[in-house]
N, C-alpha and C positions, 0 to 999 in steps of 0.2 A: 046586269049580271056579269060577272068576273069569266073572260074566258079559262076553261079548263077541258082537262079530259075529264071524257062522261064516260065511266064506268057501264056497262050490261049488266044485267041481274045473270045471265047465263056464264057471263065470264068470273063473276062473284063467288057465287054456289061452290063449284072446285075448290075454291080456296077454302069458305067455309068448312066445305065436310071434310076438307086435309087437316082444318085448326081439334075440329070437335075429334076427328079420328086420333091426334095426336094425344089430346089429353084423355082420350078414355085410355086410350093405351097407356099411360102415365097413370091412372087408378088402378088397372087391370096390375101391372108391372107391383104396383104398392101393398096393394092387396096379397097377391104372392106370397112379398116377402112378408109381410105381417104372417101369414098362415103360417108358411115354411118355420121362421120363429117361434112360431107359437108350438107348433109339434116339435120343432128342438127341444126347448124349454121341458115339453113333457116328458119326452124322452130321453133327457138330462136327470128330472129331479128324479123317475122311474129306474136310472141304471145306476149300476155300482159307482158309477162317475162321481155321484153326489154324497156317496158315502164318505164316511170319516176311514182314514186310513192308519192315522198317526194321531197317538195323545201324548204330548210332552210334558212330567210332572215338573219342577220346579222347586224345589225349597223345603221339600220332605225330609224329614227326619224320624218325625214318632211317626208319623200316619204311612203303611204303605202304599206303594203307586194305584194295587188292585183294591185296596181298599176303600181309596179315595171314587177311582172311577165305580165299583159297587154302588157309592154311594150317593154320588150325582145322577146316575145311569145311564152315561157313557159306555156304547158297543162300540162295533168294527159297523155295524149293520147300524146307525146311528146316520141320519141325514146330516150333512154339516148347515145345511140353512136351517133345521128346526133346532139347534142349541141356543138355548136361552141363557144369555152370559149372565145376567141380572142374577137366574136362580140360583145358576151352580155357585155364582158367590156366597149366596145367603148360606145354604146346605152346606158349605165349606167353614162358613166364620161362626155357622152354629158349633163344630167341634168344641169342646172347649181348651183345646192348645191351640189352634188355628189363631194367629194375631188381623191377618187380612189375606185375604183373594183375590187375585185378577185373572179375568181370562180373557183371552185374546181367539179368536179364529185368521189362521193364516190360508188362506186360500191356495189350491184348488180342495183339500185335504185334511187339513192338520189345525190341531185344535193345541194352544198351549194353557199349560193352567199352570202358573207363578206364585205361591202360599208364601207365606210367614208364620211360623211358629214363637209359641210365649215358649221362652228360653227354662228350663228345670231348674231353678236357682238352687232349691233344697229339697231336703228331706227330713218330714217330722216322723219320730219313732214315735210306733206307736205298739205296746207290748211285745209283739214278736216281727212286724211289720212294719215297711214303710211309705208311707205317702206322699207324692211327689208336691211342692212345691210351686208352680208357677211364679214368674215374676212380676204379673199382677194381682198377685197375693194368693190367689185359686187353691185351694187344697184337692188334689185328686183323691178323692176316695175312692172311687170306680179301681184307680189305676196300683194299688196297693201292690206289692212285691215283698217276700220273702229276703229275694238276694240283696246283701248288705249292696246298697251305692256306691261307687269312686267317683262315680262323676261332680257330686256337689256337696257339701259339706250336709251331717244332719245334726237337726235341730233337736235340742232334748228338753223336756220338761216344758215348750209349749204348747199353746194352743191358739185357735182362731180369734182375733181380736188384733188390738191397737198396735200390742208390743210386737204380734207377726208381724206387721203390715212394717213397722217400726224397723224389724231386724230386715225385712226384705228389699225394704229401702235401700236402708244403708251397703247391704250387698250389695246391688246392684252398683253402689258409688263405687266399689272399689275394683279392683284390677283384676280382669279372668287368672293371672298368674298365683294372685294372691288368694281369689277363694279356691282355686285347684289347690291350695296349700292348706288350707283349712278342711280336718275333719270333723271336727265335733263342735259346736255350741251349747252349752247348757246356759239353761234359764232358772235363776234361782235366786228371788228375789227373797230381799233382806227387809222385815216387819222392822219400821222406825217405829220408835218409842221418844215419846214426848214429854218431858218431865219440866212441871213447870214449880214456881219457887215464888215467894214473897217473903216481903221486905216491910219490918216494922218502921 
């Protein structure tokens, strides 16, 4: 046998229950903070803390600000961790001007919602009335008006089909200075006649 010091079980013990003492303390100490955390958290998502303070619209033109949050169901009293970005886009790009949705949540507070609107290229008359236009061909009928448009030139003697989708196109290639100059289009198509001949 290798000479060495030989250790007592009496002199041992001490140190053992200082090791075991240390690390229960170290659960005890963990445990705490997990608790203490845990009631913040509730306490957090329970106070106004967690509320939404601020809603920033974004890209609105036809839709207003209160309309828009009406319609997702955005309060002041609104958790900002249960907003579901996914839905409010959907509910938003069902409009049918809405082009697309993003929303974003900014932390501690504030919620941004960022739209795109289909631009109002024209307007078809329609007897005393007129029907907004979108520029992916959409005819608003919902959204019909009385007051004559300046904003976009109207279309006269169309209707839904090829030759819209045709003239919408084509607007759209050309220069916002130039159709702010354009009031009227009429559509008034010319019947060809075919006349055929022979030859002895």
């Amino acid at each position: 046998m290798e000479k060495g010091k030989i250790v007592s079980i009496e002199d041992r013990i001490p140190k053992l229950k200082q090791q075991r003492r240390k690390k229960a303390n170290k659960r005890v100490i963990l445990l705490l903070i997990l608790f203490f955390s845990l009631i913040a958290c509730v306490v957090y998502f329970q106070s106004p803390l967690s509320r939404i303070k601020m809603v920033q619209v974004n890209g609105n033109e036809v839709y207003p600000k209160d309309e828009l949050l009406s319609l997702i169901g955005i309060t002041k009293s609104t958790n900002i961790w249960k907003v579901d970005k996914e839905a409010i886009e959907d509910k938003l790009k069902n409009l049918p001007e809405i082009k697309s949705a993003n929303v974003k949540i900014k932390l501690p507070d504030t919620v941004i919602i960022n739209v795109k609107e289909y631009k109002r290229i024209a307007y078809i008359v329609k007897e005393a009335s007129y029907l907004p236009v979108l520029e992916n061909g959409e005819i608003l009928k919902s959204e019909q008006t009385a007051d004559l448009p300046v904003s976009a030139p109207l279309l006269i003697g169309f209707t839904e089909g090829e030759v819209l989708e045709e003239m919408i196109t084509n607007l759209q290639n050309l220069p916002e200075e130039v159709i702010n100059s354009i009031s009227e289009i009429h559509y008034k198509p010319k019947k060809q006649m075919l006349i055929g001949s022979s030859y002895i």
